[in-house]
C-alpha positions in Angstrom: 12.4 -30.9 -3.3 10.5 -29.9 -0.1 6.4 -29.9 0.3 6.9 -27.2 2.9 4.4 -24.3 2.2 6.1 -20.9 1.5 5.1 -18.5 4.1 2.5 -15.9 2.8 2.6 -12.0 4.1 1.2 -11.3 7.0 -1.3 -8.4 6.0 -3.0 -6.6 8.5 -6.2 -3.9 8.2 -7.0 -1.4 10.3 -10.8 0.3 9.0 -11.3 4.2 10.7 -13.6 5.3 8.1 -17.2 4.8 6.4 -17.1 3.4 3.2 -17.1 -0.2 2.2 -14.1 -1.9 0.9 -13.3 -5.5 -0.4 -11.0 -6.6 2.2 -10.6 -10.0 0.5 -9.8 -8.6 -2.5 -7.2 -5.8 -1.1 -5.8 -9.4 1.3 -5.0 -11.0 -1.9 -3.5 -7.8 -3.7 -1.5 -6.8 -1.3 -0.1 -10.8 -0.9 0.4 -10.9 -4.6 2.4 -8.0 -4.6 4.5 -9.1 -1.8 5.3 -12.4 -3.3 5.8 -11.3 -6.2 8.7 -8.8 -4.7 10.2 -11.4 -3.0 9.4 -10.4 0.4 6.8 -12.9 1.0 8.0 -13.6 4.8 6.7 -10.2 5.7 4.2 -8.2 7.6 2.4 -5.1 6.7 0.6 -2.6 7.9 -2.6 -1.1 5.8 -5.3 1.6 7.7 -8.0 2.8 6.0 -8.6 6.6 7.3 -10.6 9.5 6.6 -10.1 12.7 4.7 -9.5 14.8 7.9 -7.4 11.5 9.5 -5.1 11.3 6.6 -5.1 15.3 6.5 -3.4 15.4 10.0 -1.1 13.0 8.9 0.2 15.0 5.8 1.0 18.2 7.8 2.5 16.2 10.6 4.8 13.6 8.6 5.2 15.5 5.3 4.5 19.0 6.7 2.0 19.8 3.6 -1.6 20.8 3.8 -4.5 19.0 3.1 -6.0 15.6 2.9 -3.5 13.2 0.5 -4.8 10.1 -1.3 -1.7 7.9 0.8 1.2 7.8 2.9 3.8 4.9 3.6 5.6 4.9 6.3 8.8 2.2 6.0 10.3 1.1 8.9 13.9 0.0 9.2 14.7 -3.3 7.6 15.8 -5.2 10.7 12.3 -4.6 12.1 11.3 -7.8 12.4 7.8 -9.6 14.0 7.2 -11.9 16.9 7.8 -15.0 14.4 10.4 -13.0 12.6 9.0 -12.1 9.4 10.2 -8.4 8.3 8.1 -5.9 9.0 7.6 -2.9 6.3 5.6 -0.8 7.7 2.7 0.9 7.2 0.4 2.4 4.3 -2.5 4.7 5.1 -5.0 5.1 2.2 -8.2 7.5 2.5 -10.4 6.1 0.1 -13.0 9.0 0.3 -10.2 10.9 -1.2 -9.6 8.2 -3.7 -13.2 8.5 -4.9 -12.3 12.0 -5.8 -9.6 11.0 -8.0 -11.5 8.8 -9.7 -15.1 9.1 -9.3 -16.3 5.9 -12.2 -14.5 3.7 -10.1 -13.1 4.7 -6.9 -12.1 0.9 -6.3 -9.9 0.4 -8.7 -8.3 3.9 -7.4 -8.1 2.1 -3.7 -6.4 -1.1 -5.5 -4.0 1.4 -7.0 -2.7 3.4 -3.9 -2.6 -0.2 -2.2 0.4 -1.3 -4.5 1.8 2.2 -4.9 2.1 2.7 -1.2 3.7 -1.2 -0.7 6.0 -0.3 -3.9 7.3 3.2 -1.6 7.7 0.9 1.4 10.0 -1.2 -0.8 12.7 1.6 -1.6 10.4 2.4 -5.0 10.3 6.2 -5.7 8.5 8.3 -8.8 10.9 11.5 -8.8 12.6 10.6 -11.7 11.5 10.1 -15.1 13.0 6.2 -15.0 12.0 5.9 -11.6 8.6 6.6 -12.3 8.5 4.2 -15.0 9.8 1.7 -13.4 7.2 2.2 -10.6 4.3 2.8 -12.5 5.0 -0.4 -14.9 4.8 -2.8 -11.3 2.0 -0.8 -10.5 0.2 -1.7 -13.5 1.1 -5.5 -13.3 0.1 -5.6 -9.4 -3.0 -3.6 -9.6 -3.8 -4.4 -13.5 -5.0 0.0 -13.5 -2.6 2.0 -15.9 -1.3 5.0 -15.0 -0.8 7.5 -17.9 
């Protein structure tokens, strides 16, 4: 049996907008996620953006109107890092918009669309009915917020 440490995520922030945020506390979600998907040799991607940011993005990318609460953007799975850990991709979260979604706790919405845009990254989708379910139950046990 080996002592060698397994290799945590690589999880990197990138802060364009105003409000505050537990970084720590998004650092370890995010890592918890990806361990517990089995992709811990990995690095990702997380911006925080505003409303009109994240607005831009949606027409551009998606080519709908109006601000969104995230985006993920995969990239390919033979992307890899300097020190070859897999790269995912990114997520791009607008927490202002997340405080409209839920207004009594607009950090437990951010913690949400944190694992729900690292789920989509992983080949996880919600246009099914069993899809969904299957997505929202690992959202639940990432994020510990239930989705009805």
């Amino acid at each position: 049996m080996s002592n060698a440490a397994v290799p945590l995520p690589s999880v990197l922030f990138s802060n364009r907008q105003d409000l505050p945020l537990d970084f720590d506390g998004l650092t370890a979600l995010a890592v918890g996620t990806l361990v517990g998907e089995d992709v811990a040799f990995s690095e990702l991607s997380v911006s925080f953006v505003s409303p009109e940011e994240i607005a831009d993005l949606h027409v551009r990318f998606m080519d709908e109107e109006g601000p969104t609460d995230v985006l993920s953007f995969p990239l390919d799975e033979a992307d890899m890092s300097e020190d070859g850990r897999r790269v995912l991709g990114d997520v791009i979260i607008a927490p202002a918009v997340a405080a409209t979604n839920s207004p009594d706790d607009p950090e437990k919405e951010t913690r949400l669309l944190l694992v729900h845009g690292i789920l989509h990254l992983l080949g996880y989708d919600h246009e099914k009915d069993d899809e969904r379910a299957a997505m929202w139950a690992r959202q639940e046990q990432y994020s510990g917020v239930r989705v009805p």
